[in-house]
Backbone as CSV, one residue per row, in Angstrom:
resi,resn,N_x,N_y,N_z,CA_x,CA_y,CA_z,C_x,C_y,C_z
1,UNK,-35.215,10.794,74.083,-35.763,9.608,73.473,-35.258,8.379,74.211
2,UNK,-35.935,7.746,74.699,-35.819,6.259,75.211,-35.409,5.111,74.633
3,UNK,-34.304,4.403,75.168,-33.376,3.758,74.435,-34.042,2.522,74.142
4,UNK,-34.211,1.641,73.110,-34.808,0.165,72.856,-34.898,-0.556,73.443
5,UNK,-34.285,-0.421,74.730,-33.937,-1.760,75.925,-34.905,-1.329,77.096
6,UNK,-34.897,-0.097,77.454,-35.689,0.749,78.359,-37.030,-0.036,78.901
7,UNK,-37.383,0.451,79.711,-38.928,-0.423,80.361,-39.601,0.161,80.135
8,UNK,-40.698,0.123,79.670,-41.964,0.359,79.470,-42.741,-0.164,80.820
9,UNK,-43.968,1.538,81.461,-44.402,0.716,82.588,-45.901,0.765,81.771
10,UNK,-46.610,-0.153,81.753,-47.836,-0.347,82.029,-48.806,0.402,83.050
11,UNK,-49.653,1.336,82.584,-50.670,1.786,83.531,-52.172,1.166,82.884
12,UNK,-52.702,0.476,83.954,-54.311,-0.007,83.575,-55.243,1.046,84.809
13,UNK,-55.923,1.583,83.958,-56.370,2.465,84.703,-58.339,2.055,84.877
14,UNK,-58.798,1.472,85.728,-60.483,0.706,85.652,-60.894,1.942,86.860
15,UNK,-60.939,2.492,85.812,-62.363,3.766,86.204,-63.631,3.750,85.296
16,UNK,-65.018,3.474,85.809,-66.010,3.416,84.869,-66.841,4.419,84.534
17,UNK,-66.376,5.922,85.459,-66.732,6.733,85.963,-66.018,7.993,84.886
18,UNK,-64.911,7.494,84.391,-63.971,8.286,83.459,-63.586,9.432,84.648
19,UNK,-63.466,9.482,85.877,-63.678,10.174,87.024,-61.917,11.431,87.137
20,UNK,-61.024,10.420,86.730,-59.434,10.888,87.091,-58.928,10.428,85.627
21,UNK,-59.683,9.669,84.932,-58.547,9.180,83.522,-57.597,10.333,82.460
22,UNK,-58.835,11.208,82.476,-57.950,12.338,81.676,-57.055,13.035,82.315
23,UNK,-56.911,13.314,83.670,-55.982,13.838,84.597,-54.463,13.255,84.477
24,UNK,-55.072,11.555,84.762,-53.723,10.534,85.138,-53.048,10.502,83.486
25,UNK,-54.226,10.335,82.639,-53.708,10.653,80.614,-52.293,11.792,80.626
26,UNK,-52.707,13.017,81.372,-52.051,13.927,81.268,-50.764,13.900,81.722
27,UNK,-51.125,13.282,82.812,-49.411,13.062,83.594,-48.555,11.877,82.991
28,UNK,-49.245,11.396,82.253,-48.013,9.807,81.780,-48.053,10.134,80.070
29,UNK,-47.792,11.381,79.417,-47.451,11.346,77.894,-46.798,10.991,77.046
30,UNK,-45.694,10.246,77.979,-44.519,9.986,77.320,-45.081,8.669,76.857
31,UNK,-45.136,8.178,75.437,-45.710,6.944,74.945,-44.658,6.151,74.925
32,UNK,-43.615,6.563,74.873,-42.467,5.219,74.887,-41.752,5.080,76.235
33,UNK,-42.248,5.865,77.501,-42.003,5.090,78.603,-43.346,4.503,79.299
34,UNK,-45.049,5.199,79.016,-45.506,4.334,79.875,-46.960,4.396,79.161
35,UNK,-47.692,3.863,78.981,-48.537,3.196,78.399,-49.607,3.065,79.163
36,UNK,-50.659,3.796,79.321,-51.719,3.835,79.529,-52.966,3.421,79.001
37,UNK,-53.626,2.711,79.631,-54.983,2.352,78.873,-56.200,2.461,80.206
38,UNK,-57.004,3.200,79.894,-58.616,2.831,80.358,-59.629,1.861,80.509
39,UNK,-60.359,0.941,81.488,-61.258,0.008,80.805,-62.652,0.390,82.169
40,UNK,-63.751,0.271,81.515,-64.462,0.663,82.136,-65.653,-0.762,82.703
41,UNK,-64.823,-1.818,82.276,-65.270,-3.169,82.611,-64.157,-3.928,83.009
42,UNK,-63.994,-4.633,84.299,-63.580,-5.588,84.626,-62.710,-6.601,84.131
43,UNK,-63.576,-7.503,82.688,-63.495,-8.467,82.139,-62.403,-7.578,81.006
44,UNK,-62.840,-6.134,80.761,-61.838,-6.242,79.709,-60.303,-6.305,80.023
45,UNK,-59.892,-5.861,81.349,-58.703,-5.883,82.170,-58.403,-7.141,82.470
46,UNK,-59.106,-7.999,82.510,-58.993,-9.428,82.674,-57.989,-9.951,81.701
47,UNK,-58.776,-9.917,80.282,-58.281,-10.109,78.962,-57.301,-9.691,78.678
48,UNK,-56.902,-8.158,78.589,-55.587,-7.460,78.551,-54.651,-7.611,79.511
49,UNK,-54.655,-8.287,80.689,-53.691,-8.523,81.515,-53.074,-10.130,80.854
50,UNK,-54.210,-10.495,80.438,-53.534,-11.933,80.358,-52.479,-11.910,78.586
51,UNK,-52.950,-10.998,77.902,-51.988,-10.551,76.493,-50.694,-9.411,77.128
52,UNK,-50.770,-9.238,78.076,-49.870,-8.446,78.686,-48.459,-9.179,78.644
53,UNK,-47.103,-8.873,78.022,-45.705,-9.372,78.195,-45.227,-9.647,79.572
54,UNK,-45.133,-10.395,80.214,-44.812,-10.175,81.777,-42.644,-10.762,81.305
55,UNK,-42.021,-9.565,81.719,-40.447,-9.547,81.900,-40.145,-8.861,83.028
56,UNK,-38.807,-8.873,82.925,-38.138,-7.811,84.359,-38.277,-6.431,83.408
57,UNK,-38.523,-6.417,82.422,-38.337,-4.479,82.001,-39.565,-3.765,82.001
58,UNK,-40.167,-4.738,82.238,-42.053,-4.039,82.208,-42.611,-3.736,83.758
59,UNK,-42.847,-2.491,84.035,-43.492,-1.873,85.127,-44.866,-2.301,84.860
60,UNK,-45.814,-2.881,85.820,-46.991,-2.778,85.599,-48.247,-2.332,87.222
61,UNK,-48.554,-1.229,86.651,-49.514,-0.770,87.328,-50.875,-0.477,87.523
62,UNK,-51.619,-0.995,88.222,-53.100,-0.828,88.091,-53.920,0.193,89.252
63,UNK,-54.612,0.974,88.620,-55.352,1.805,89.333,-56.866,2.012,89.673
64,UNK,-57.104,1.108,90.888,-58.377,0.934,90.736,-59.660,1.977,91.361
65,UNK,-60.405,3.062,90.770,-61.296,4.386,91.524,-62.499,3.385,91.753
66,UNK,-62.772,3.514,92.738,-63.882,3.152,93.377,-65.138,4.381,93.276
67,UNK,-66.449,3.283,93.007,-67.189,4.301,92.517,-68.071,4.677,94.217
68,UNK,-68.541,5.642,94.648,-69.210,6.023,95.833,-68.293,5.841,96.991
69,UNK,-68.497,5.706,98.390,-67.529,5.685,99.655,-67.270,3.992,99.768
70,UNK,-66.355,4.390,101.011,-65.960,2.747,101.162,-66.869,1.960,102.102
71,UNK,-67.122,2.555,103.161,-68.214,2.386,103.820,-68.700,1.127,103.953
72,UNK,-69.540,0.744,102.375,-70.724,-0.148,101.950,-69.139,-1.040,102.133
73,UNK,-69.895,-2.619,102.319,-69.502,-3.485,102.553,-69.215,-4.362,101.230
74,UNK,-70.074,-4.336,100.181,-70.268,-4.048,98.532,-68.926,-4.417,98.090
75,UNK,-68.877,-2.381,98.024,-67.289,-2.141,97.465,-66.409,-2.759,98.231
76,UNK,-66.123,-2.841,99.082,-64.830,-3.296,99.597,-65.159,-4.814,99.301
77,UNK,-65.981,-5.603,98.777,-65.815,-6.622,98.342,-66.002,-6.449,97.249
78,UNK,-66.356,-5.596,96.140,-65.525,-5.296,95.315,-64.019,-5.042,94.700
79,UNK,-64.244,-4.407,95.925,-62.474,-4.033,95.447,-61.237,-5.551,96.319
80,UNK,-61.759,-6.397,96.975,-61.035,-7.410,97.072,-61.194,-8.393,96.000
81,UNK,-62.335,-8.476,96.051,-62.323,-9.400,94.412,-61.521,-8.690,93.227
82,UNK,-61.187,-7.820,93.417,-60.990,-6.989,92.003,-59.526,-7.397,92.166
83,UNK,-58.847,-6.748,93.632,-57.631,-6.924,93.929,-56.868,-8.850,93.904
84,UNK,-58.276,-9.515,93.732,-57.834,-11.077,94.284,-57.302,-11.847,92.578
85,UNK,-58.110,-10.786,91.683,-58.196,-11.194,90.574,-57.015,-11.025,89.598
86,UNK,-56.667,-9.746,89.703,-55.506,-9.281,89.257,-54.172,-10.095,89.825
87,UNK,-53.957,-9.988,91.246,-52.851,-10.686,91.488,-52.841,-12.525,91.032
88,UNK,-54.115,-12.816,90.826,-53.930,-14.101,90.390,-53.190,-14.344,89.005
89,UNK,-54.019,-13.192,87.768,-53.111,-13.470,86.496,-51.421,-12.642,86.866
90,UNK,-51.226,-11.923,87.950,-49.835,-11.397,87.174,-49.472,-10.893,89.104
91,UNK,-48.553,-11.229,89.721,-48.252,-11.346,91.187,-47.278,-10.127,91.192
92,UNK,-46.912,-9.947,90.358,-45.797,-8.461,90.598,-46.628,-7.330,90.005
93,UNK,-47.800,-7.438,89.950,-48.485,-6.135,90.017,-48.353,-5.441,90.645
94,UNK,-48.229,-4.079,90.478,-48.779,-2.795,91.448,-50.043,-2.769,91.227
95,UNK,-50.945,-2.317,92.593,-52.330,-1.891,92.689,-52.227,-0.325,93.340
96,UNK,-53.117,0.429,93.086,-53.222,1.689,93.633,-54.786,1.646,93.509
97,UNK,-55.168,2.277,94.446,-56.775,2.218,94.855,-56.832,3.575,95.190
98,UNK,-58.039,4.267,94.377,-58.277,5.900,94.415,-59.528,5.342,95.693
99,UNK,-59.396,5.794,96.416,-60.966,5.609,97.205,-61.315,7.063,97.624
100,UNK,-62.367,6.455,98.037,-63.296,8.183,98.730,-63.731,7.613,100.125
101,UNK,-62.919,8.831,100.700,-62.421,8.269,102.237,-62.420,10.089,102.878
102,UNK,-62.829,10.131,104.185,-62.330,11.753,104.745,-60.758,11.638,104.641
103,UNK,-60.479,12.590,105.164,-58.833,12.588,105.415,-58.903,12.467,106.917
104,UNK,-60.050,12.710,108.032,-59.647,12.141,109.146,-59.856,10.497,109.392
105,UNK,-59.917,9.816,108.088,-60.053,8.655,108.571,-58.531,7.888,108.268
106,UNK,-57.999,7.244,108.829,-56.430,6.943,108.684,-56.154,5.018,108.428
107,UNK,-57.856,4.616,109.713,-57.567,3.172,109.340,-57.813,2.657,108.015
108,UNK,-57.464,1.607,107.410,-58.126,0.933,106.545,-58.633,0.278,106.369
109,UNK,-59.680,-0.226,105.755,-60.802,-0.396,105.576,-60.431,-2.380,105.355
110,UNK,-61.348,-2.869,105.735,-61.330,-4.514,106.086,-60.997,-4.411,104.424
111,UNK,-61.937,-4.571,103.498,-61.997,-4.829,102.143,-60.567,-4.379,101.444
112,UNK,-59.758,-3.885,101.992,-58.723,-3.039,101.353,-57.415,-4.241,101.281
113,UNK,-56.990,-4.525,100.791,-55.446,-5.133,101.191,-54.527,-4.477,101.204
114,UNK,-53.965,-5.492,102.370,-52.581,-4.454,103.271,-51.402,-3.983,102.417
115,UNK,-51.494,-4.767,101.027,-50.258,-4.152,99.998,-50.779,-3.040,99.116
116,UNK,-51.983,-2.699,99.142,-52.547,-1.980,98.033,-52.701,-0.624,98.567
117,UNK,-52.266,0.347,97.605,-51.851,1.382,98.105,-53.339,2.551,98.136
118,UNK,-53.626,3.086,99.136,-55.101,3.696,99.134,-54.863,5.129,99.067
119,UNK,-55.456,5.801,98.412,-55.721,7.545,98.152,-56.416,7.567,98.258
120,UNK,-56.651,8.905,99.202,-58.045,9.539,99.570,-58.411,10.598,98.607
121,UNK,-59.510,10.511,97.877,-60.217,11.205,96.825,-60.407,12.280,97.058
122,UNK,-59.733,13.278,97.002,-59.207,14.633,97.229,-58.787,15.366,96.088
123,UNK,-58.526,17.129,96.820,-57.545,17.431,95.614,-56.183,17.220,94.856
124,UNK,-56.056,16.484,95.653,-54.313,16.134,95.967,-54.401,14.398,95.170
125,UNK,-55.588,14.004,94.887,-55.560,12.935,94.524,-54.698,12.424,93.271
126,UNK,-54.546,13.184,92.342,-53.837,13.239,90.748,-52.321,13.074,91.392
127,UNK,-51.731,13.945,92.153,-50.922,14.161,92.472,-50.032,12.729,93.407
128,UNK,-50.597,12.587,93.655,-50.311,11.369,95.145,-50.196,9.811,94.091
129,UNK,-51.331,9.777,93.293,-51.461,8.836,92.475,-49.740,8.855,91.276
130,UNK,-49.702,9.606,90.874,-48.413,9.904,90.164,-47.362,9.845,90.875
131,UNK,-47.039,10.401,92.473,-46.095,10.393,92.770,-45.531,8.499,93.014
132,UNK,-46.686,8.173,93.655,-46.853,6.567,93.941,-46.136,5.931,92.439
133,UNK,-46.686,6.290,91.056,-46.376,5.371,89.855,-45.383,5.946,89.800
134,UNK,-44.637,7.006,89.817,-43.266,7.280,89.564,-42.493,6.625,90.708
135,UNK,-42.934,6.046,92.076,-42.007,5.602,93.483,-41.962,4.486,93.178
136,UNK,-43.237,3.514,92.566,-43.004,2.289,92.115,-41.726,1.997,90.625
137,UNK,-41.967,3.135,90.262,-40.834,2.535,88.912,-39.661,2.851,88.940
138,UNK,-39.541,3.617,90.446,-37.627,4.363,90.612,-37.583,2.987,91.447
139,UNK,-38.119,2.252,92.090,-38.233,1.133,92.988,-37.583,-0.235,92.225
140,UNK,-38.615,-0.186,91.223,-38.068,-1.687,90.112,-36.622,-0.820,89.496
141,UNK,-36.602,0.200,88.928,-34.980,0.469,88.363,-34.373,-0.071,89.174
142,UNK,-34.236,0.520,90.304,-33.302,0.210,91.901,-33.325,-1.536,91.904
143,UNK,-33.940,-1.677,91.735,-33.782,-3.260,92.393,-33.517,-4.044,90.718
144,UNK,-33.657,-3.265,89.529,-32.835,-3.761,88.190,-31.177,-3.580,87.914
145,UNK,-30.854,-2.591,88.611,-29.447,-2.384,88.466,-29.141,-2.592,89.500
146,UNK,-30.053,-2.949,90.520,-29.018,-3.684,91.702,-28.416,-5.524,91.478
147,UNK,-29.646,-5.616,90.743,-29.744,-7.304,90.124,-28.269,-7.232,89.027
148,UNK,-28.383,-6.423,88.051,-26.998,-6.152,87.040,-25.663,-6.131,87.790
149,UNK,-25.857,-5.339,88.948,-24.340,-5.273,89.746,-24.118,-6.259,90.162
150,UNK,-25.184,-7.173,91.324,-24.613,-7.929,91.736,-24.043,-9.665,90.670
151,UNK,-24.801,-9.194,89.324,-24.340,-10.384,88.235,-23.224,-9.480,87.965
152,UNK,-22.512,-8.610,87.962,-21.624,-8.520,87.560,-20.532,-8.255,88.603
153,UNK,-20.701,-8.356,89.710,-19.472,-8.745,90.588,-19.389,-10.206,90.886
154,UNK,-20.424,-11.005,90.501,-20.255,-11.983,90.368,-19.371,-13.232,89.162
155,UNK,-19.979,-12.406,88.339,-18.751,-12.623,87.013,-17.331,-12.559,86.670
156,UNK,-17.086,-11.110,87.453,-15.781,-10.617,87.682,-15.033,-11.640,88.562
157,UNK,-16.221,-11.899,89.983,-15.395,-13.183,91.159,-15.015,-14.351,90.162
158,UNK,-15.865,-15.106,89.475,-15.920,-15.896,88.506,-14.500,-15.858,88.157
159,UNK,-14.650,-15.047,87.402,-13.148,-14.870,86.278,-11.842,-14.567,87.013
160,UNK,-12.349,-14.145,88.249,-10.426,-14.304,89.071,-10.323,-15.717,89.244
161,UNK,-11.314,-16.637,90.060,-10.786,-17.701,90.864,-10.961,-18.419,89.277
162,UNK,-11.444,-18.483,88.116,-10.771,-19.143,87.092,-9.120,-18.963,86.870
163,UNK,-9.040,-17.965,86.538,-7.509,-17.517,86.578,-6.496,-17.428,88.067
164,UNK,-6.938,-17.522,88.516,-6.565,-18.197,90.285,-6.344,-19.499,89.829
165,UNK,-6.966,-20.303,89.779,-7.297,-21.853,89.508,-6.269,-22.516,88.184
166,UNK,-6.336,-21.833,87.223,-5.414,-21.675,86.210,-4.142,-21.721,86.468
167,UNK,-3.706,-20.593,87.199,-2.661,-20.061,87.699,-1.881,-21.201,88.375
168,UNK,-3.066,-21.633,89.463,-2.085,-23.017,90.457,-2.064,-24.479,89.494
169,UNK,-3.133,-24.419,88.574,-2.429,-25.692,88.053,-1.649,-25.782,87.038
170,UNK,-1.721,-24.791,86.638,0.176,-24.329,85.919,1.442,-24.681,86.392
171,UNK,0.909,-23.932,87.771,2.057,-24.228,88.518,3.191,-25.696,88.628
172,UNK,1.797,-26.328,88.783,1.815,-28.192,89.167,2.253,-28.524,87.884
173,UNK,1.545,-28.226,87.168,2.230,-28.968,85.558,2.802,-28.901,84.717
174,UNK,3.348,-27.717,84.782,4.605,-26.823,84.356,5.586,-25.937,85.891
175,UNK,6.211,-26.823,86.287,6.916,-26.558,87.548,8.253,-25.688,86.848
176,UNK,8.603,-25.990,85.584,9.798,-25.466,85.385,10.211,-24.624,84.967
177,UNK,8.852,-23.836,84.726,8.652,-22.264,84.284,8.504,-21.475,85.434
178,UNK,8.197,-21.863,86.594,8.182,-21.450,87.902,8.897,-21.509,88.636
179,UNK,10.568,-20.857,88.146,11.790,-21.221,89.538,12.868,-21.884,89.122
């Protein structure tokens, strides 16, 4: 059971196709670490991003399946608008983009952005997609308890050179306890 303080990651999953939702449903069950929702419109992800809590304990991830190949010039301006939109309401998003791509194709595609992570629509696709939302949220832990350590060696420095500081003007103003 997951402790009250714990992060909750956010998965928005805009498939209109319902194509991978019950797959990706399957792999994220745990309701009190990650939170999944479906929208099969645009605008409704719009809306729910903007009621969305944005903190340091909230993972948030979006997964966008593209419907047909990438090819068409369309989608990939689809999927930049899609991608232009999201990072506008919320900049520490994750994006993951299911596309349908061969596997001998390796470049990426103009429409694609260079941070957004692309899967090729395969069998392996469920798989790759999960491993990615689990790499993104061992990623934010890592960089949450790296943030905690370094406030707390900072605190600790704090509290010597107070008592350092203490120490010498003791010294000065009570000389006769010293010697």
């Amino acid at each position: 059971m997951a402790k009250s303080g714990s992060n909750l990651t956010y998965i928005f999953l805009f498939d209109p196709t319902r194509l991978i939702s019950d797959e990706v449903r399957g792999r994220f069950k745990n309701t009190l670490k990650y939170k999944l929702e479906n929208f099969i419109d645009l605008d409704e992800v719009t809306q729910t991003l903007k009621k969305l809590p944005i903190g340091r304990k909230y993972t948030r991830v979006c997964i966008y399946v593209m419907n047909g190949g990438t090819g068409s010039e369309n989608r990939n301006n689809d999927l930049a608008d899609f991608y232009s939109g999201i990072k506008k309401i919320d900049k520490e998003m994750n994006v993951i983009c299911l596309v349908n791509r061969s596997e001998e194709e390796t470049e990426k595609k103009s429409g694609i952005p260079p941070s957004c992570i692309a899967v090729p629509n395969n069998d392996n696709a469920i798989l790759r997609i999960t491993n990615h939302i689990l790499g993104i949220v061992s990623k934010e832990n890592l960089e949450r308890k790296y943030l905690s350590a370094k406030r707390s060696v900072q605190m600790l420095l704090l509290f010597i050179l107070f008592i350092l500081a203490l120490a010498i003007g003791s010294y000065f103003l009570f000389p006769q306890y010293f010697g």
